[in-house]
C-alpha positions as CSV (number, residue, x, y, z in Angstrom):
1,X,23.5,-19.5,1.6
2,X,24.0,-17.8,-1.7
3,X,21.7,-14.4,-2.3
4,X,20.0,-12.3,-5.5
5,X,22.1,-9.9,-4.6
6,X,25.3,-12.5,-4.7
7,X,24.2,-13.8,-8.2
8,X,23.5,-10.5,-9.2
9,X,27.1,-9.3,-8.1
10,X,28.5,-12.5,-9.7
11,X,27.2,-12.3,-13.4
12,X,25.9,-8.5,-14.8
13,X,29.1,-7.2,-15.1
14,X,29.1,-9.8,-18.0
15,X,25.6,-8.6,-18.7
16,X,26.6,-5.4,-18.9
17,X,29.3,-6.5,-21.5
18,X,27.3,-8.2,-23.6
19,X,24.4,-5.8,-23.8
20,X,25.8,-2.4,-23.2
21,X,23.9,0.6,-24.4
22,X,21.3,-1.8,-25.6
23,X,20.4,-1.8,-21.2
24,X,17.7,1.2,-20.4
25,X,19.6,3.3,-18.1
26,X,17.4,2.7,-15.0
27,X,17.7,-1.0,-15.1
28,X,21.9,-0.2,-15.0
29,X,21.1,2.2,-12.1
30,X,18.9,-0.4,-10.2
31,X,21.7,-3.1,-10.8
32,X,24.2,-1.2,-9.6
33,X,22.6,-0.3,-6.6
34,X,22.0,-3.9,-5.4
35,X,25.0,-5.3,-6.1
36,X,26.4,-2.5,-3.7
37,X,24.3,-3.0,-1.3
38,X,25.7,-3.9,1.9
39,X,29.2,-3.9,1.0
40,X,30.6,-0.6,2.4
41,X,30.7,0.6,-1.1
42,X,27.6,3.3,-0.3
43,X,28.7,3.8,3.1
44,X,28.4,2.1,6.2
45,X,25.7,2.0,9.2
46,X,27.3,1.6,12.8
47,X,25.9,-0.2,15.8
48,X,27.0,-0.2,19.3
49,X,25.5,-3.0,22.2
50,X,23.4,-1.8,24.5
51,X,24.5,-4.6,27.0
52,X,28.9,-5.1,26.5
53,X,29.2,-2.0,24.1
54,X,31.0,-3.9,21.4
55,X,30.9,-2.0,18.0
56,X,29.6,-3.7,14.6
57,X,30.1,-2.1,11.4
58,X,27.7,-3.2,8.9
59,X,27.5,-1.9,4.9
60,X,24.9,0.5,4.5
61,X,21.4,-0.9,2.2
62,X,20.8,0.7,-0.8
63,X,17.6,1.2,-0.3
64,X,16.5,0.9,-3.5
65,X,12.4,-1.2,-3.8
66,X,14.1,-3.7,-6.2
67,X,16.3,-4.8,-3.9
68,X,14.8,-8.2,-1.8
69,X,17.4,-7.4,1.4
70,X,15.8,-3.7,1.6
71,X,11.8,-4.2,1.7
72,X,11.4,-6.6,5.0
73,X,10.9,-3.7,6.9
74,X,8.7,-1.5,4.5
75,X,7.0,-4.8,4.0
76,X,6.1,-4.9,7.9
77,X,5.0,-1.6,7.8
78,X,2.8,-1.8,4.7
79,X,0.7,-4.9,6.2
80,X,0.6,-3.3,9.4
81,X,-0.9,0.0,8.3
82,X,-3.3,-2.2,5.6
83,X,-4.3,-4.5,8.3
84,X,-6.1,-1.2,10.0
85,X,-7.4,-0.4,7.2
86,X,-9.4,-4.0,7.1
87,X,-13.2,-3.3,7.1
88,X,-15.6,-5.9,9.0
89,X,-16.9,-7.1,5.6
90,X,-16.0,-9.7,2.8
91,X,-13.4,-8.9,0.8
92,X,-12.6,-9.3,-2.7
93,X,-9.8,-9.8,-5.0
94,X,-10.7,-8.9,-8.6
95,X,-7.5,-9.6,-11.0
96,X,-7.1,-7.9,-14.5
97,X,-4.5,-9.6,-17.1
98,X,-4.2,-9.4,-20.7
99,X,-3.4,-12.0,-23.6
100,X,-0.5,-13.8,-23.5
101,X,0.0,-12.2,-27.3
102,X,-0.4,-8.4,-25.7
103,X,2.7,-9.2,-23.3
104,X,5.9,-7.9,-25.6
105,X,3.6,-4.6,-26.3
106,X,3.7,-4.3,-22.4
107,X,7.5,-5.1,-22.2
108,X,8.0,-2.3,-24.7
109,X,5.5,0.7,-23.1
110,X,5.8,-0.4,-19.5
111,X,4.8,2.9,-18.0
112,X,1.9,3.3,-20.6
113,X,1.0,-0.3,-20.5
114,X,1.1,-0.7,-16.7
115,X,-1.5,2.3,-16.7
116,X,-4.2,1.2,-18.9
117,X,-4.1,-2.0,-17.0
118,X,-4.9,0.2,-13.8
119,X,-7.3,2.5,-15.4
120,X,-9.0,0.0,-17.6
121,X,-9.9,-2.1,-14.1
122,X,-10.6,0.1,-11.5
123,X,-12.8,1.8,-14.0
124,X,-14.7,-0.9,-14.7
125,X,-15.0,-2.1,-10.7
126,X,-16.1,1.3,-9.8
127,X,-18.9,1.4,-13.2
128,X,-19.7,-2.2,-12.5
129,X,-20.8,-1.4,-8.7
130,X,-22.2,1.9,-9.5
131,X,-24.7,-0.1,-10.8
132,X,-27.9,-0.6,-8.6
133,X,-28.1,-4.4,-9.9
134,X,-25.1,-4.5,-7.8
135,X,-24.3,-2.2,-5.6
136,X,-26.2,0.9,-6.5
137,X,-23.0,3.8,-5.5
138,X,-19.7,4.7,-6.7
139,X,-18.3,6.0,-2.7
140,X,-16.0,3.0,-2.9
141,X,-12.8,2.6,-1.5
142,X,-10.1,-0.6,-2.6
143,X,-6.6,-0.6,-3.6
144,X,-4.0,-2.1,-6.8
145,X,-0.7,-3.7,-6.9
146,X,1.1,-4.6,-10.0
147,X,2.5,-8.1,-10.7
148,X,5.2,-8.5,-13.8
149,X,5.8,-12.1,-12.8
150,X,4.3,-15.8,-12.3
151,X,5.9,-18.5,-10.7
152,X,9.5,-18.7,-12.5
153,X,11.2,-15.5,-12.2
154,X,11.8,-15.6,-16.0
155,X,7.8,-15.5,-16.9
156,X,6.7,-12.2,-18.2
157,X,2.6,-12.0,-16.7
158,X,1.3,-8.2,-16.2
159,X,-1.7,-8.2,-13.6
160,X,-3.0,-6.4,-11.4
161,X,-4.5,-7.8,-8.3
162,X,-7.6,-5.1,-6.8
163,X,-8.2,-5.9,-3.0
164,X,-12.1,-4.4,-3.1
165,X,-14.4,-4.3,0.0
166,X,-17.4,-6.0,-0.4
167,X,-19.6,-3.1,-0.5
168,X,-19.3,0.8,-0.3
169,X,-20.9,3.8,0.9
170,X,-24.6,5.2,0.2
171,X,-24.8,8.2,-2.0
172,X,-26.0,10.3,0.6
173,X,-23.3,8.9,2.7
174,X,-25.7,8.2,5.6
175,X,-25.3,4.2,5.5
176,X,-22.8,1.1,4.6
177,X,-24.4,-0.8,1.5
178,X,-23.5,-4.3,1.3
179,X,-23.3,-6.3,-2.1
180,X,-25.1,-9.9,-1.6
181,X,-22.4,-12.8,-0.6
182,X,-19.8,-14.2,-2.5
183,X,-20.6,-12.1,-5.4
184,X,-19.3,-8.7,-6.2
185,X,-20.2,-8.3,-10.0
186,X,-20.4,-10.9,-13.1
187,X,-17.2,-11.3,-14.5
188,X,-18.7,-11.4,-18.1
189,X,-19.6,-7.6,-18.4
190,X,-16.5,-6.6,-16.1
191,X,-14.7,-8.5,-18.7
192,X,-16.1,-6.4,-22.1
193,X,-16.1,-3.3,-20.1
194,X,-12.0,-3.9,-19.3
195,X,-11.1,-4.5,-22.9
196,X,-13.2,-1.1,-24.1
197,X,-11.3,0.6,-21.2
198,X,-7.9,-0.8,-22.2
199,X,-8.2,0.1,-25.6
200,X,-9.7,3.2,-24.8
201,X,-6.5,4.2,-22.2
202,X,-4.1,2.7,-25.1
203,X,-5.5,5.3,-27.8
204,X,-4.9,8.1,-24.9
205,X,-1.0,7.7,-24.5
206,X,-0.9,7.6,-28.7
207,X,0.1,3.4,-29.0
208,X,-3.4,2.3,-30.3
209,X,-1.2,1.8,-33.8
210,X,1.4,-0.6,-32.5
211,X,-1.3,-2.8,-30.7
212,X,-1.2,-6.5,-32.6
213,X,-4.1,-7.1,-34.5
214,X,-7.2,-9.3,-33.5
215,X,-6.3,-8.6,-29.7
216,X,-9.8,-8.2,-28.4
217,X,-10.8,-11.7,-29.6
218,X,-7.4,-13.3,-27.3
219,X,-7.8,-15.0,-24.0
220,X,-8.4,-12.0,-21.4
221,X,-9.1,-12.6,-17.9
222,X,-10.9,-10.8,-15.3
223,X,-11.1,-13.5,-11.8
224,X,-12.9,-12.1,-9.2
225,X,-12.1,-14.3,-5.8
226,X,-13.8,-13.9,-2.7
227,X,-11.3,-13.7,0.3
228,X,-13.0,-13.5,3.9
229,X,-12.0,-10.9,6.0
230,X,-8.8,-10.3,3.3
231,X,-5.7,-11.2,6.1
232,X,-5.0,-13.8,4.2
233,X,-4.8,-11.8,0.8
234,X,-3.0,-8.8,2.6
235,X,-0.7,-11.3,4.0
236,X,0.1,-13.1,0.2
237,X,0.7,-10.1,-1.1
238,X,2.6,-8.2,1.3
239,X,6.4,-10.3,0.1
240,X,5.3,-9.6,-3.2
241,X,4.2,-5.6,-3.3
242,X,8.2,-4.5,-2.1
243,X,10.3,-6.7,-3.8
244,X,10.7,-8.5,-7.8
245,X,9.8,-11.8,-8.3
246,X,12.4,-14.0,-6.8
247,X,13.5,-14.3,-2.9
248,X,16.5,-15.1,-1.4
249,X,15.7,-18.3,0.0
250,X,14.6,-20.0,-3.4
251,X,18.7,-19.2,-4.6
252,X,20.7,-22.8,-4.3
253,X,23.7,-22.5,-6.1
254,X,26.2,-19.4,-7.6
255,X,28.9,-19.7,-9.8
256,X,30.9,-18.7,-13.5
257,X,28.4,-20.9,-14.9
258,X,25.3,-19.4,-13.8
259,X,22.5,-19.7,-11.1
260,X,20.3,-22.3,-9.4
261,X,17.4,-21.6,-7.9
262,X,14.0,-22.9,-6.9
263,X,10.4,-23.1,-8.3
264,X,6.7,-24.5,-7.5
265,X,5.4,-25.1,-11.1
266,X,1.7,-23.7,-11.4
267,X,-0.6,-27.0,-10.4
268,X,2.3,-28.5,-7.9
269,X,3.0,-28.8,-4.5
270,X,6.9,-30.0,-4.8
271,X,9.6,-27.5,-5.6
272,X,11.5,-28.1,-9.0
273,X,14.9,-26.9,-9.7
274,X,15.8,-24.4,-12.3
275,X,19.2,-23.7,-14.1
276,X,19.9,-20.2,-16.1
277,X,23.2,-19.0,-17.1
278,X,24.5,-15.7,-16.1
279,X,22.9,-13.4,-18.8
280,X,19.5,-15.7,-18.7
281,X,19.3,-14.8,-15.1
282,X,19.6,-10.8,-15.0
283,X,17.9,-10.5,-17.7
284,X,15.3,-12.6,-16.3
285,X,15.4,-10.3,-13.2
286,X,15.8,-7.3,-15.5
287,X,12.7,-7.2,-16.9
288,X,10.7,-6.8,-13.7
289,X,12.1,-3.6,-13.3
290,X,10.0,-0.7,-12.8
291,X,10.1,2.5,-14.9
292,X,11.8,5.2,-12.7
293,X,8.7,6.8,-10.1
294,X,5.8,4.4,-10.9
295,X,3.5,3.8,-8.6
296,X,2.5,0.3,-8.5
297,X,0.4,0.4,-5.6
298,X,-2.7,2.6,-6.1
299,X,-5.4,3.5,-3.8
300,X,-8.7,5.0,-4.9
301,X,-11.9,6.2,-3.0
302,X,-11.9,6.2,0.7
303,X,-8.6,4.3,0.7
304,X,-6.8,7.7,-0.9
305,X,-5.6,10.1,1.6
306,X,-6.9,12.6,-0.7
307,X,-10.9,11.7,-0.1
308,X,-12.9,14.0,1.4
309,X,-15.1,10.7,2.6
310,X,-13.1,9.9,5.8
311,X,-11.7,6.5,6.3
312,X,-13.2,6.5,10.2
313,X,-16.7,7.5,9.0
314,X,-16.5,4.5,6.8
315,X,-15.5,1.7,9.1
316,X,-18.1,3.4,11.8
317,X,-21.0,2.8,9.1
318,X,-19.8,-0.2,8.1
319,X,-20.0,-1.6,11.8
320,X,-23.5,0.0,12.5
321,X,-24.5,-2.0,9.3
322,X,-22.7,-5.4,10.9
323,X,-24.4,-4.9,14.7
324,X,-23.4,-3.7,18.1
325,X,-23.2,-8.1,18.2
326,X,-20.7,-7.8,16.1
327,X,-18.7,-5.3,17.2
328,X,-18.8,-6.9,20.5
329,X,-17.3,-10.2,19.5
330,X,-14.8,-8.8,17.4
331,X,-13.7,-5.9,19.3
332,X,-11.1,-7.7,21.0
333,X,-9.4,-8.9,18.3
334,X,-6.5,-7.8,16.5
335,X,-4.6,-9.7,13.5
336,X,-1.2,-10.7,14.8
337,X,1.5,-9.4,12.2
338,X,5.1,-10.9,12.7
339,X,7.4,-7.9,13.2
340,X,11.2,-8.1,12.5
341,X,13.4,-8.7,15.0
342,X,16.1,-7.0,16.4
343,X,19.4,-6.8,15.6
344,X,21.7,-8.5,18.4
345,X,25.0,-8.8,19.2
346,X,27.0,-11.6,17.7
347,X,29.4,-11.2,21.0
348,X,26.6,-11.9,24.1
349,X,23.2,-11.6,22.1
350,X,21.7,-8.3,23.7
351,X,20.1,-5.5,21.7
352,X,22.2,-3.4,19.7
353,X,21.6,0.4,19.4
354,X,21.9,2.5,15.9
355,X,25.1,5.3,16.7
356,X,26.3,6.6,13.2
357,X,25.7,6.7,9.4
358,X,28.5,7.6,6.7
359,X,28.3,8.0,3.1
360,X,30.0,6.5,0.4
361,X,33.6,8.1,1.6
362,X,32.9,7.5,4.9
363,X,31.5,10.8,6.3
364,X,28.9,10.9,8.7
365,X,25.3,11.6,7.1
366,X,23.7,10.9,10.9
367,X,24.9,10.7,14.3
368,X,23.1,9.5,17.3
369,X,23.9,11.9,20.7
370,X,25.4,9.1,22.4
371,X,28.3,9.5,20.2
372,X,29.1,13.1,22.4
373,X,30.4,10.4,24.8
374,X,33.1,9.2,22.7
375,X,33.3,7.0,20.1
376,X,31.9,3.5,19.4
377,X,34.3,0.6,20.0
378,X,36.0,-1.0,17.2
379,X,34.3,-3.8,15.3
């Protein structure tokens, strides 16, 4: 089955062709690090079988979070790690967009853009529950990820999705205050409070001038979703947090002509097939990539390593609130997170052990000991 990274390898050297300098260096850099990847051009990783010691030679991943064949395992380890974080209390999703007319504004300060979107709403959830009308303290903990993307990888939609427990800490910090159910904050003042905050961040990085006029009178949204227990949200966004907006599996056909690949139209449960030529598609893929170092998941409050309110002393409060009943019921279980699987051996299926890593011309970067004993078998 054709990949990304085989349509990728297939059509932006014509991209590059027809755009040239007009490409920002980092998207060249992130292009030519997936279309690399895994093809012994940036070295090669080397395996041995644990059970008939055949050798496999594999090309080594670029590593790079743009690249869908490199996140399945950072992906694993993200939703394992959040899932512990998982408090015994409703959770919230609370997602901050901006006007469709705002969106080429966005394409053209992404770092600046992408920032006032996350200032402008975790502001407003941490002013919002501050207030005693809802929650009455500001020792809150939650978390961010940016989306660029809708359903069709060639949509252009900045949000940011805020996973927020449904409650927070007392000022003293003595006790777990809980907001009342199914209702965080309204979103009519979280919504006038976002736009001030936006503007307000936009006029900080120097841009308020080349905002389109009439903007604060478009079609904003703030949605505020209650989500249980938040698996289920942890586990939609998990694909989505390490990797740009198109998977493998949705890619039908590659050729000169261009690419064919799949999409569930907003309102539908059928897939729909989709045709862009060469240039449409990396282009398409292009412009979901990230300025070089941003951080587009954020963690604030208790959820930030850097707290001085312990994330133990929270979830212990949290269950004194919820009952020793509680506890007791739940105390046996654990959410059941698929991990990947091993690689095996293509010769008798058994386990296959990591021995040696070489660079790009083929120099070791990593040996395992077990290569003292001589060298791996030939692939």
């Amino acid at each position: 089955m054709p990949t990304v990274a085989d349509a990728l390898r297939q059509h932006v050297p014509g991209y590059l062709q027809t755009f040239g300098e007009r490409i920002p260096l980092g998207h060249r850099k992130v292009l030519s690090y997936i279309t690399r990847c895994r093809t012994g051009e940036l070295g090669n990783v080397i395996y041995q079988c644990k059970s008939c010691g055949q050798g496999h030679w594999a090309g080594r991943s670029c590593g790079n979070r743009h690249c869908p064949n490199c996140q399945k395992e950072t992906t694993y380890r993200w939703l394992a790690k959040q899932t512990e974080k998982l408090l015994p209390v409703q959770h919230f999703v609370v997602t901050f967009t901006v006007p469709q007319e705002l969106r080429p504004f966005l394409r053209a300060n992404q770092r600046d853009g992408y920032n006032a979107i996350f200032d402008a709403g975790s502001q407003t959830i941490r002013t919002l529950l501050k207030n005693p009308h809802n929650l009455g303290s500001d020792k809150l903990g939650f978390f961010g990820a940016l989306h660029t993307w809708g359903r069709d990888l060639r949509s252009y939609h900045p949000h940011v999705h805020f996973v927020v427990p449904g409650g927070g800490v007392s000022p003293d910090g003595q006790q777990w205050l809980q907001v009342p159910q199914d209702q965080l904050f309204h979103p009519l003042p979280a919504l006038g409070l976002y736009k001030k905050l936006f503007v307000k961040a936009i006029k900080k990085a120097g841009l308020y001038s080349k905002l389109p006029y009439g903007m604060l009178k478009k079609n904003w949204v703030v949605n505020i979703r209650p989500v249980g227990d938040g698996q289920a949200v942890l586990k939609y966004l998990a694909p989505y947090v390490h990797r740009v907006a198109i998977s493998d599996n949705r890619i039908e056909q590659v050729n000169s002509e261009g690419v064919t690949y799949r999409v569930k139209p907003t309102g539908k449960n059928q897939w729909a097939t989709r045709h862009a030529t060469g240039n449409e598609f990396v282009a398409a893929f292009a412009q979901h990539i990230l300025p070089s170092g941003f951080q587009k998941i954020r963690y604030y409050g208790w959820m930030s390593p850097n707290c001085k309110l312990q994330m133990a002393n929270v979830r212990w409060l949290a269950w004194l609130f919820r009952g020793w009943s509680y506890w007791l019921g739940s105390a046996m279980f654990q959410a059941k997170i698929e991990k990947p699987k091993p690689l095996l051996c293509e010769h008798c299926g058994g386990e296959m052990e990591l021995l040696a890593i070489t660079n790009e011309s083929g120099r070791p970067i990593w040996c395992s000991k077990r290569l003292a004993r001589g060298p791996p078998c030939a692939a």
